[in-house]
MARRO-81582 format. One record per residue (C-alpha): residue number from 1; residue in one letter; x, y negated, z. Coordinates in Angstrom, 1 decimal, padded with zeros to 4 digits. Layout:
BEGIN
<node NUM,'A',<X,Y,Z>>,
...
END
This chain:
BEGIN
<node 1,'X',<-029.7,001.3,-049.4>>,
<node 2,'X',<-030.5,-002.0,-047.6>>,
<node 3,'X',<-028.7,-004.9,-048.2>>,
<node 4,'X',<-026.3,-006.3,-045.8>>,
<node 5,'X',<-027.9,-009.4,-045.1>>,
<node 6,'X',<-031.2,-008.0,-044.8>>,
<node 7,'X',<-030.3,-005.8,-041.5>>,
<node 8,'X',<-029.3,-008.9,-040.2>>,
<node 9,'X',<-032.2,-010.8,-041.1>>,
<node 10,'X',<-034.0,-007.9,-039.9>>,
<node 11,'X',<-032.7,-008.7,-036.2>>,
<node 12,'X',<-033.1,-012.2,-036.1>>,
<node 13,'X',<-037.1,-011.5,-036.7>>,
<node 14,'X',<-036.6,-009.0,-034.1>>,
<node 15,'X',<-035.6,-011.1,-031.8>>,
<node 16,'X',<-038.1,-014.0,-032.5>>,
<node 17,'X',<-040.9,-011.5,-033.0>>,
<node 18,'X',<-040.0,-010.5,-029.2>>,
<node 19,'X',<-040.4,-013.7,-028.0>>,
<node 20,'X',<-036.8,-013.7,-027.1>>,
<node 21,'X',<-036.4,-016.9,-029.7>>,
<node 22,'X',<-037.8,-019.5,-031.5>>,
<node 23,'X',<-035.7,-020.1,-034.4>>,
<node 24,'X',<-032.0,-018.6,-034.9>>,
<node 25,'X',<-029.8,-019.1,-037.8>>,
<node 26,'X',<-026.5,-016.4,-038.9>>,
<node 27,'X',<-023.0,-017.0,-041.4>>,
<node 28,'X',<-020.7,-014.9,-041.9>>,
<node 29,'X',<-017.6,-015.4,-044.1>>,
<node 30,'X',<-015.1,-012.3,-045.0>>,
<node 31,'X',<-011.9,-013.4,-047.0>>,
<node 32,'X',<-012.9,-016.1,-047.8>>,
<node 33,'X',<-016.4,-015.5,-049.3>>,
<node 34,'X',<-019.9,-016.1,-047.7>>,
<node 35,'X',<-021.4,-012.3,-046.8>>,
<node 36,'X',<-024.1,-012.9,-044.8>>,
<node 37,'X',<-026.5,-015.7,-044.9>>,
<node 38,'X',<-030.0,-015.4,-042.9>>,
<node 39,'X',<-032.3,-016.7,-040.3>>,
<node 40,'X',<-035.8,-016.4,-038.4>>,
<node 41,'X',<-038.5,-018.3,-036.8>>,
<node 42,'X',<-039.2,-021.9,-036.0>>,
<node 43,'X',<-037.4,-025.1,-036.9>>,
<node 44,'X',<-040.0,-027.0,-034.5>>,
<node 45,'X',<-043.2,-025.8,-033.1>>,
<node 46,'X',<-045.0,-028.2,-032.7>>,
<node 47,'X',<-045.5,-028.3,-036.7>>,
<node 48,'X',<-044.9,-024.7,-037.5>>,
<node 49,'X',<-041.8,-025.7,-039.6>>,
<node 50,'X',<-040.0,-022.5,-040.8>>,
<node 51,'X',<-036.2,-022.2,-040.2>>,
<node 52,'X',<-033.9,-022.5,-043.6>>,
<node 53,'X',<-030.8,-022.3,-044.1>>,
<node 54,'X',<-029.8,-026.2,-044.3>>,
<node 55,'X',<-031.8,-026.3,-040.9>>,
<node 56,'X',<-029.2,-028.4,-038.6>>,
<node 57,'X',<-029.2,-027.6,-034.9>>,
<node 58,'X',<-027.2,-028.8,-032.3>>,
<node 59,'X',<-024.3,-027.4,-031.1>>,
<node 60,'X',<-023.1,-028.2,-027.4>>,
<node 61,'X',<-020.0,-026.8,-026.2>>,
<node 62,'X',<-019.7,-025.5,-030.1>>,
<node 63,'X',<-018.8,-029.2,-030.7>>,
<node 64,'X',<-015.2,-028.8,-028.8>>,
<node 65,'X',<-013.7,-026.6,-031.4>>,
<node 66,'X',<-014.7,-028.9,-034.2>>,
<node 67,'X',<-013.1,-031.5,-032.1>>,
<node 68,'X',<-009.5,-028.9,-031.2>>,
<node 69,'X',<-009.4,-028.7,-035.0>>,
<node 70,'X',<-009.0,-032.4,-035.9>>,
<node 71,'X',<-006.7,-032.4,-033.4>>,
<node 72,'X',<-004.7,-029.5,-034.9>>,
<node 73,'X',<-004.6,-031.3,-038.2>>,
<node 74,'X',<-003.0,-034.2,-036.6>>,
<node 75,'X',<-000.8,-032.3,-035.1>>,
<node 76,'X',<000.2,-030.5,-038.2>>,
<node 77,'X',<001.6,-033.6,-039.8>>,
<node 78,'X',<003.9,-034.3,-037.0>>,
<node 79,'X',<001.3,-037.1,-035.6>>,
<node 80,'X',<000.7,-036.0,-032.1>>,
<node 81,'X',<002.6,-034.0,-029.6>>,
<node 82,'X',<000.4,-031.6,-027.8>>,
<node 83,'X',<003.2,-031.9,-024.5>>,
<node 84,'X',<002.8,-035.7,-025.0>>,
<node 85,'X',<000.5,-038.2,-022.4>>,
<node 86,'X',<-002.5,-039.2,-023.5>>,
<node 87,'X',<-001.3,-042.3,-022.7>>,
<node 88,'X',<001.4,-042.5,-025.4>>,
<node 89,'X',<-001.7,-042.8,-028.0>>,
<node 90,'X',<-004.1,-044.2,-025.3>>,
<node 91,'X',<-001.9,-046.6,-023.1>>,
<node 92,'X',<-005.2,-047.1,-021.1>>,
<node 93,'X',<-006.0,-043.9,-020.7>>,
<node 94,'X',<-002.8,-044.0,-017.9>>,
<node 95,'X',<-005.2,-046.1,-015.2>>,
<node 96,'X',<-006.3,-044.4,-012.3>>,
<node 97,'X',<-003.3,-042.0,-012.1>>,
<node 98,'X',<-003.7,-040.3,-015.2>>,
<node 99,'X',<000.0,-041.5,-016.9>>,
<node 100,'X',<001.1,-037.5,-017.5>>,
<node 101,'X',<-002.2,-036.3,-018.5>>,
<node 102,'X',<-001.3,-034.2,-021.8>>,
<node 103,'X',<-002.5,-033.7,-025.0>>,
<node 104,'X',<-002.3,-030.1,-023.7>>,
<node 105,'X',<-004.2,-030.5,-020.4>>,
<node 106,'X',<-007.4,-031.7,-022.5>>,
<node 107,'X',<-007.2,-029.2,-024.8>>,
<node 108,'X',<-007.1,-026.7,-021.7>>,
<node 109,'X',<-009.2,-028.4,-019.4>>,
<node 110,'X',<-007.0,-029.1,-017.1>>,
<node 111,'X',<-006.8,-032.7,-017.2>>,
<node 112,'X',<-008.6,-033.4,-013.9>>,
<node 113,'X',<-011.7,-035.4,-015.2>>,
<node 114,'X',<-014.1,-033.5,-015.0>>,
<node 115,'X',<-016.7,-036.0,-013.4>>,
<node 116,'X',<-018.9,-038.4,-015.2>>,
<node 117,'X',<-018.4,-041.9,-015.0>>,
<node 118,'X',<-020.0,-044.1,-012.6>>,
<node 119,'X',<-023.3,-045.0,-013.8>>,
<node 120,'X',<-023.3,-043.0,-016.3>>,
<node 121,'X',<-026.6,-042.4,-018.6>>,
<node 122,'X',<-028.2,-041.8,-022.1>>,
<node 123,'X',<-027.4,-045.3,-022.9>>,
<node 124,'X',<-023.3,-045.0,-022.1>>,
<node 125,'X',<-023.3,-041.3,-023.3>>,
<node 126,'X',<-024.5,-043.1,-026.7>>,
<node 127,'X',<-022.0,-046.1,-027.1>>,
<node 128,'X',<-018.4,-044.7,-028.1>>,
<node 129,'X',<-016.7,-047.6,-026.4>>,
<node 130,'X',<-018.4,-048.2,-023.4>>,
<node 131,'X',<-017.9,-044.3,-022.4>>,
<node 132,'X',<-014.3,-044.7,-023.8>>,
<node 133,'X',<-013.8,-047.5,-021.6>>,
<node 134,'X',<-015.6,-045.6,-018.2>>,
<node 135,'X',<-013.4,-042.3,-018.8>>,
<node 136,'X',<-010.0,-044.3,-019.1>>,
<node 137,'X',<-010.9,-045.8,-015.5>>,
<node 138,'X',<-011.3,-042.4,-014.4>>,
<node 139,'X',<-009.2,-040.9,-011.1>>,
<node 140,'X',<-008.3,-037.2,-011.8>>,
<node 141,'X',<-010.0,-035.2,-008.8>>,
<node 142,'X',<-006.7,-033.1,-008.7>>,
<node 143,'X',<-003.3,-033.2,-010.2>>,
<node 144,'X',<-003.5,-033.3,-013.8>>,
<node 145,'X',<-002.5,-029.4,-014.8>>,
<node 146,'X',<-002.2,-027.6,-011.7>>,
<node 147,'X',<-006.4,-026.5,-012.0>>,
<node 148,'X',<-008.7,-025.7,-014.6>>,
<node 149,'X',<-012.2,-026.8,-014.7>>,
<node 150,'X',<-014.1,-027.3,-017.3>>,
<node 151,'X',<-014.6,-030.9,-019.1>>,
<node 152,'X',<-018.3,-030.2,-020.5>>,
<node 153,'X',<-018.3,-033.8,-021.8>>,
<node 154,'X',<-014.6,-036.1,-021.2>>,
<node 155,'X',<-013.0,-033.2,-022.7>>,
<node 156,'X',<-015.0,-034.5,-026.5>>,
<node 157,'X',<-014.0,-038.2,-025.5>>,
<node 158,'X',<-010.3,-038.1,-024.5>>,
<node 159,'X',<-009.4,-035.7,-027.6>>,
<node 160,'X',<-011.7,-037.9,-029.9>>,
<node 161,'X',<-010.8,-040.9,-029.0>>,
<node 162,'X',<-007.0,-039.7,-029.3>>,
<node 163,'X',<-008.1,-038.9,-033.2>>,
<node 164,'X',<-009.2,-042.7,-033.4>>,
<node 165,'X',<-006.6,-044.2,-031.7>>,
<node 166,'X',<-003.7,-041.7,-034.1>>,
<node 167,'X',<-005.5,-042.1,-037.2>>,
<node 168,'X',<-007.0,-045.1,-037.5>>,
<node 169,'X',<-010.5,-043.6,-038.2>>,
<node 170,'X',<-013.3,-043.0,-036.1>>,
<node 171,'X',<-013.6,-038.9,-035.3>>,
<node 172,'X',<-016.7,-038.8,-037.0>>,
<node 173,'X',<-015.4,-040.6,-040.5>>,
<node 174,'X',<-012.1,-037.9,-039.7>>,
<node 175,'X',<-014.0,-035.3,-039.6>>,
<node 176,'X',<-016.0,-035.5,-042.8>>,
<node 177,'X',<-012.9,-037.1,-045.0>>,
<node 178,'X',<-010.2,-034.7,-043.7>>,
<node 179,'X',<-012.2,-031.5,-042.9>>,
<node 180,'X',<-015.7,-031.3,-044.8>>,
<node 181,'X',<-014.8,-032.8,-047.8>>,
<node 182,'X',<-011.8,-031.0,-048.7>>,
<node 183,'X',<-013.6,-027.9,-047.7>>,
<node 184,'X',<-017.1,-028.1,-049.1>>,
<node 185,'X',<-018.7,-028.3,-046.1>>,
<node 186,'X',<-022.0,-030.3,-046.0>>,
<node 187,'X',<-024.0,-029.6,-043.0>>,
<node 188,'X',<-021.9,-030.8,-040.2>>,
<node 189,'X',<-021.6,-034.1,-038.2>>,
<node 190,'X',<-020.5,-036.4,-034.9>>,
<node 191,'X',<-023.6,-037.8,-035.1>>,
<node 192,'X',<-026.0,-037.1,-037.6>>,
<node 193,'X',<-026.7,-039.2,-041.1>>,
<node 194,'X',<-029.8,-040.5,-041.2>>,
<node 195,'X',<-031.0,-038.7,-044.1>>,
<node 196,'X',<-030.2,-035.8,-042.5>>,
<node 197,'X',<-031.8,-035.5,-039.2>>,
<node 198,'X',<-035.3,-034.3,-040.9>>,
<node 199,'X',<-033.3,-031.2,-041.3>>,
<node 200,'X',<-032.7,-030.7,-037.2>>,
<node 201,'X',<-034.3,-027.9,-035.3>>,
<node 202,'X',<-036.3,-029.0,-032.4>>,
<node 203,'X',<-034.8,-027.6,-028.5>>,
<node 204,'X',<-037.0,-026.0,-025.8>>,
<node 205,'X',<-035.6,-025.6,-022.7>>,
<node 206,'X',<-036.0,-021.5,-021.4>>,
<node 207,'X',<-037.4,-021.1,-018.0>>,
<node 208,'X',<-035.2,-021.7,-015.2>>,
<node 209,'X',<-032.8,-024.3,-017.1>>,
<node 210,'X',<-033.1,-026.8,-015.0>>,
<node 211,'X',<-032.2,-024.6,-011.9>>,
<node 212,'X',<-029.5,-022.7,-013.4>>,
<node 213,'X',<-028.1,-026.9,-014.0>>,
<node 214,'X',<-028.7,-027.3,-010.1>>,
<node 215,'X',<-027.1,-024.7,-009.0>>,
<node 216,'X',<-024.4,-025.3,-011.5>>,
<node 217,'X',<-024.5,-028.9,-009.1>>,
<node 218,'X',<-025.9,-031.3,-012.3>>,
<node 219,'X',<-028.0,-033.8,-010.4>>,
<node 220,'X',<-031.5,-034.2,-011.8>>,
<node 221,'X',<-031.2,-037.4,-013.1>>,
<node 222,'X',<-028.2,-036.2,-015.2>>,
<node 223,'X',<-028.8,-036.6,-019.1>>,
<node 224,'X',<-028.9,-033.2,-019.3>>,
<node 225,'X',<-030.1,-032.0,-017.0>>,
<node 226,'X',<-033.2,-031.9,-019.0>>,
<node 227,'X',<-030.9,-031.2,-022.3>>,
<node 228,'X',<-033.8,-030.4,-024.7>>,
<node 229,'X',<-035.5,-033.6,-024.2>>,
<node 230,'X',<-032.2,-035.6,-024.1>>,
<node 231,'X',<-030.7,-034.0,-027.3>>,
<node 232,'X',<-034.0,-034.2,-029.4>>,
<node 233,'X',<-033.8,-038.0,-028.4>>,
<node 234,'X',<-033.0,-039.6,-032.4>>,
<node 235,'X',<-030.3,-042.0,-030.3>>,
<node 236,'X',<-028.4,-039.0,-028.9>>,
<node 237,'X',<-028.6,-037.0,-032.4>>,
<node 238,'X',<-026.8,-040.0,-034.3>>,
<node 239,'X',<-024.2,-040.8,-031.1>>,
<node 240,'X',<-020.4,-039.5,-031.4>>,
<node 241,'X',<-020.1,-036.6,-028.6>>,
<node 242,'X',<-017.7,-034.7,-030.0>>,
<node 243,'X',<-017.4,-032.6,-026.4>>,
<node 244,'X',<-020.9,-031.3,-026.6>>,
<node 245,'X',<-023.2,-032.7,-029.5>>,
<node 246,'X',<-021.9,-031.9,-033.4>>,
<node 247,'X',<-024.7,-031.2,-035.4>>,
<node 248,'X',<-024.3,-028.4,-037.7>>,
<node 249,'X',<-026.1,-025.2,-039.7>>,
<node 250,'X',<-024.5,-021.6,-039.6>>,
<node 251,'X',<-023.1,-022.3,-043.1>>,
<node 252,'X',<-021.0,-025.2,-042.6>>,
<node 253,'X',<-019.7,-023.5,-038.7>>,
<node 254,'X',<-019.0,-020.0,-040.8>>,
<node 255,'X',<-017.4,-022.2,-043.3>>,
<node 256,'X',<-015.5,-024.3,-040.5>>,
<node 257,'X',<-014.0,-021.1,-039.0>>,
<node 258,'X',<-013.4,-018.9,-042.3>>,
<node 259,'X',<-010.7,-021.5,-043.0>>,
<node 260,'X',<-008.8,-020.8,-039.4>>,
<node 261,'X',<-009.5,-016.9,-040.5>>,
<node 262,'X',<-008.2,-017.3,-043.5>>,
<node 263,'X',<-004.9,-018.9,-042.4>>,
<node 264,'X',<-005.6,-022.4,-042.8>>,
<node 265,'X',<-007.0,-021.8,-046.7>>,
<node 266,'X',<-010.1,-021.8,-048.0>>,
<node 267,'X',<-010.8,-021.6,-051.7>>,
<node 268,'X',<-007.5,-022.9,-052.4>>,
<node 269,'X',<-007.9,-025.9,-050.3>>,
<node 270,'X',<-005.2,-025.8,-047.0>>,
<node 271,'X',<-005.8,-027.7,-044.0>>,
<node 272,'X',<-004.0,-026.1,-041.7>>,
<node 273,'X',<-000.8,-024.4,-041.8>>,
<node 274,'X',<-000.9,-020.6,-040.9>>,
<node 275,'X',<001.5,-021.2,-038.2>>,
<node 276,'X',<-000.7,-023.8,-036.7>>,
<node 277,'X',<-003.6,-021.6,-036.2>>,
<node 278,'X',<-000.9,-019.3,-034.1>>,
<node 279,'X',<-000.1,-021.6,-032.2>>,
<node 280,'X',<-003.8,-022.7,-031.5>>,
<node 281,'X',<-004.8,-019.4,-030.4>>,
<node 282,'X',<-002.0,-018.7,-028.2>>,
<node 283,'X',<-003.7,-017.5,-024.4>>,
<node 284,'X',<-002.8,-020.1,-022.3>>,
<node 285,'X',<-002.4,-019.8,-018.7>>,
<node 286,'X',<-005.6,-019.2,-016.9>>,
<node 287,'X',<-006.8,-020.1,-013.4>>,
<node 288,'X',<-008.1,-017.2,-011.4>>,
<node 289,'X',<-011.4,-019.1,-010.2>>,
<node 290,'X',<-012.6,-019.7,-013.7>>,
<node 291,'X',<-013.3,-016.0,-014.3>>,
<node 292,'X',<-017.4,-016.2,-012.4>>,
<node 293,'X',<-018.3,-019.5,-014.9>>,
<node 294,'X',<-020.7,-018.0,-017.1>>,
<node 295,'X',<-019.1,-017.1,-020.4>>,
<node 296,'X',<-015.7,-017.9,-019.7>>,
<node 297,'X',<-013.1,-016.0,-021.7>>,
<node 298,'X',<-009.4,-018.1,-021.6>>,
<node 299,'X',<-008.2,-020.5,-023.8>>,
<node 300,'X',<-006.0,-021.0,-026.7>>,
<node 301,'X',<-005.3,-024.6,-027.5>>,
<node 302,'X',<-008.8,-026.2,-027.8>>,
<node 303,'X',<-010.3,-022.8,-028.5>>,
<node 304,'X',<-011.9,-020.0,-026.6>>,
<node 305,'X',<-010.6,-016.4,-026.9>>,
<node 306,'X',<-011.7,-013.1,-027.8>>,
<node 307,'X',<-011.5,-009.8,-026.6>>,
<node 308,'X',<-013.5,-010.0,-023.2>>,
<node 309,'X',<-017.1,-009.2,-022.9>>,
<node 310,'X',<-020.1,-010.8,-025.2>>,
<node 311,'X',<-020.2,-011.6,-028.9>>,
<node 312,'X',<-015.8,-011.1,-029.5>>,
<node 313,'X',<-015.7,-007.9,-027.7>>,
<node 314,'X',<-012.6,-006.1,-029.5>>,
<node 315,'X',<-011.7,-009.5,-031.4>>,
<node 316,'X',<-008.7,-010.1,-029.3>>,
<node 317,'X',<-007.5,-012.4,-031.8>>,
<node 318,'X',<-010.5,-014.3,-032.6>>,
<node 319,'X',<-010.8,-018.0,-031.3>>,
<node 320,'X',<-013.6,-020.3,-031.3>>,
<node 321,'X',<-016.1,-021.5,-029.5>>,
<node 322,'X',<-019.1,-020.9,-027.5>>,
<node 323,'X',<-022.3,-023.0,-026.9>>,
<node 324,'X',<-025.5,-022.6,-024.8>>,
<node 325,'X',<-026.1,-019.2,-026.3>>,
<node 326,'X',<-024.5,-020.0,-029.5>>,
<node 327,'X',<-021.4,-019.8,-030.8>>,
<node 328,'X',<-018.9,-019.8,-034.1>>,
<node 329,'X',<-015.7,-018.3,-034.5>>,
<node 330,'X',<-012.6,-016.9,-036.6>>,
<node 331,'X',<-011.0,-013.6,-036.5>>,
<node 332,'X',<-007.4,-014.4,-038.6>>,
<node 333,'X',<-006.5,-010.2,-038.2>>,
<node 334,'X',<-009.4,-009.3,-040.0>>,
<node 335,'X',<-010.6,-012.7,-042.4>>,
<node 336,'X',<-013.9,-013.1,-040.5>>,
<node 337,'X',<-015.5,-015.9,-039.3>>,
<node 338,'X',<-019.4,-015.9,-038.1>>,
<node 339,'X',<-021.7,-018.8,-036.7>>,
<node 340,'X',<-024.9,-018.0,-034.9>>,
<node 341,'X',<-027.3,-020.9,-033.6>>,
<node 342,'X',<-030.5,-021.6,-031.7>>,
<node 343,'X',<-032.9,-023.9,-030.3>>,
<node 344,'X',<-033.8,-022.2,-027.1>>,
<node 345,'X',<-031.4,-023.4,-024.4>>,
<node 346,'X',<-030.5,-020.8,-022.1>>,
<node 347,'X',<-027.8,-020.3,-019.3>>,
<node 348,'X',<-028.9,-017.4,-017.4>>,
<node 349,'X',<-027.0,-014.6,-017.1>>,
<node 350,'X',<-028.8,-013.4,-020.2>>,
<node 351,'X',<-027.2,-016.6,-022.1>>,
<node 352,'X',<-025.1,-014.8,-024.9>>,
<node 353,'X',<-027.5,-011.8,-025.5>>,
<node 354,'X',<-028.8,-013.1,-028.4>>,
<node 355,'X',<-025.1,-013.9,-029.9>>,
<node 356,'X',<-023.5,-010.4,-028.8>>,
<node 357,'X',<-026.1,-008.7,-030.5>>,
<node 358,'X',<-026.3,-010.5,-033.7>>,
<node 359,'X',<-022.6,-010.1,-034.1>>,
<node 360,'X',<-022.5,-006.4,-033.1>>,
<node 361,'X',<-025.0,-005.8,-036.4>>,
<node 362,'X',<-023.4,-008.3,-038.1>>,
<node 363,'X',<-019.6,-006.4,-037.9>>,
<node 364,'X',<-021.1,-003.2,-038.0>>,
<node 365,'X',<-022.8,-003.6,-041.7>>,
<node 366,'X',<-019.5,-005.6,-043.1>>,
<node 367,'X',<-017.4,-002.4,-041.4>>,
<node 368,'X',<-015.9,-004.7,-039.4>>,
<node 369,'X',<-013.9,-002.4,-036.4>>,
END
């Protein structure tokens, strides 16, 4: 009888064999315990470097539910209000008309900041103050709450800089002294250690990236427009984006999520209190006009949903989050949490194939329904 992990390892050479990808990387965590550990393919190609499983990749919009967590566990001990302005933590943050932006309006992405900051670049995206500084000046586009639009990178520096200004402690410091210490998690960062970022998969941009970002309206001299080249830049691996650029391996995402899956417990260790992580993936309103922007599935609190098409098909309670074809996740109704990575960067309409079909194999050989 063939071992569980082996299907799925099967698969992921499957779908680098096919040319389909270049190196991929799968965890999966059931009550608790680590069932399914594999990957395929290539770290970098320009070496020939074999994937592993402490190969780090980066993890785009992945990075926001790392960031709705720390928030969560703030919340938890009566330290932030989600219904509360920004501003009450922030008191800049209120310039520009943004005085009844919420806690609950980032987390939702429906603040109404959307937009970069004037003159923004690599160099500002890089410098935790400067882009602090930029998005407090920022005008909302809209009222703040009454649209949804998604915050690809201000939603990671209002929410993070709200952990600073809370706690005390840089996200980055929070995050490894309040969530990956405590839960044994050693592959994940806001900006990569420097002995570390040896272990960090190389990105290829897939044909047509750059026009998928046009038509998406990114300008081309956007820092990511060409992401691979921007996020393989040592500056930008190291820098705090806590909206788009955690660096992480499937292990320590599994690991991340099989704590919300397990109720806010993981090997005896509680971070989160069960009805926390209710509250968290509670559907929250949706706008209408979100429902054509590419993976988009509703929102808890920070979180995406399951239960509509792609890799959470028939996981209506799962909540996570997806990222340029990858994506991490927990599933509190049945104890499962997965993480599946890459380092080709795709947004066509083909985006999550790779993801659906890794967790299709992955739930059918644990017996997952």
């Amino acid at each position: 009888m063939t071992d569980p992990n082996d299907k799925v390892r099967n698969v992921l050479e499957s779908l680098v064999h096919g040319g389909g990808e270049i190196g991929v990387q799968v965890a999966a965590y059931l009550e608790g315990k680590r069932v399914i550990d594999a990957w395929a393919g290539l770290a970098d190609e320009a070496s020939r470097s074999q994937v592993d499983g402490g190969t780090l990749f980066t993890a785009f919009s992945i990075s926001k539910g790392i960031t709705a967590t720390c928030i969560h566990i703030l919340a938890d001990r009566g330290l932030i209000d989600y219904d509360a302005p920004i501003a009450d933590y922030w008191p800049e943050f209120a310039a520009g008309g943004k005085a009844r932006v919420t806690i609950r309006h980032a987390l939702t992405h429906r603040a109404g900041i959307p937009q970069d900051p004037p003159g923004f670049d690599i160099g500002m995206m890089c410098d935790w103050d400067a882009v602090c500084q930029a998005v407090s000046d920022l005008e909302p586009l809209w009222e703040p709450g009454t649209r949804i639009h998604y915050h690809a990178l201000t939603y990671g520096w209002m929410l993070g800089e709200v952990v600073r200004r809370v706690d005390g402690r840089p996200i980055q410091q929070f995050l490894q002294e309040e969530v990956c210490r405590p839960s044994g998690i050693t592959g994940l960062f806001f900006g990569v250690l420097p002995e570390a970022e040896h272990r960090i998969a190389t990105l290829r941009n897939a044909p047509g990236l750059a026009e998928s970002l046009s038509r998406m309206g990114m300008p081309p001299d956007h820092p990511l427009h060409d992401s691979a080249a921007t996020f393989n830049r040592p500056v930008v691996r190291r820098a705090i984006i806590p909206g788009a650029g955690a660096i992480v391996n499937a292990r320590s995402l599994a690991r991340h999520y099989a704590l919300l899956a397990g109720g806010g417990v993981l090997d005896g260790v509680r971070l989160l209190s069960e009805e926390r992580i209710a509250i968290a993936g509670e559907p929250q309103p949706e706008d209408p006009g979100m429902t054509d922007f590419r993976w988009w599935t509703g929102h808890g609190l920070g979180y995406t949903l399951g239960g509509g098409p792609g890799p959470r098909k028939g996981l209506p309670h799962a909540l996570g989050y997806e990222g340029v074809g990858t994506i991490g996740f927990a599933d509190p109704s049945s104890g499962f949490a997965f993480a599946f990575l890459k380092n080709l960067l795709d947004m066509s309409s083909s985006e999550m194939d790779s993801a659906t079909l890794v967790t299709e194999v992955t739930r059918e050989v644990l017996g997952i329904a």
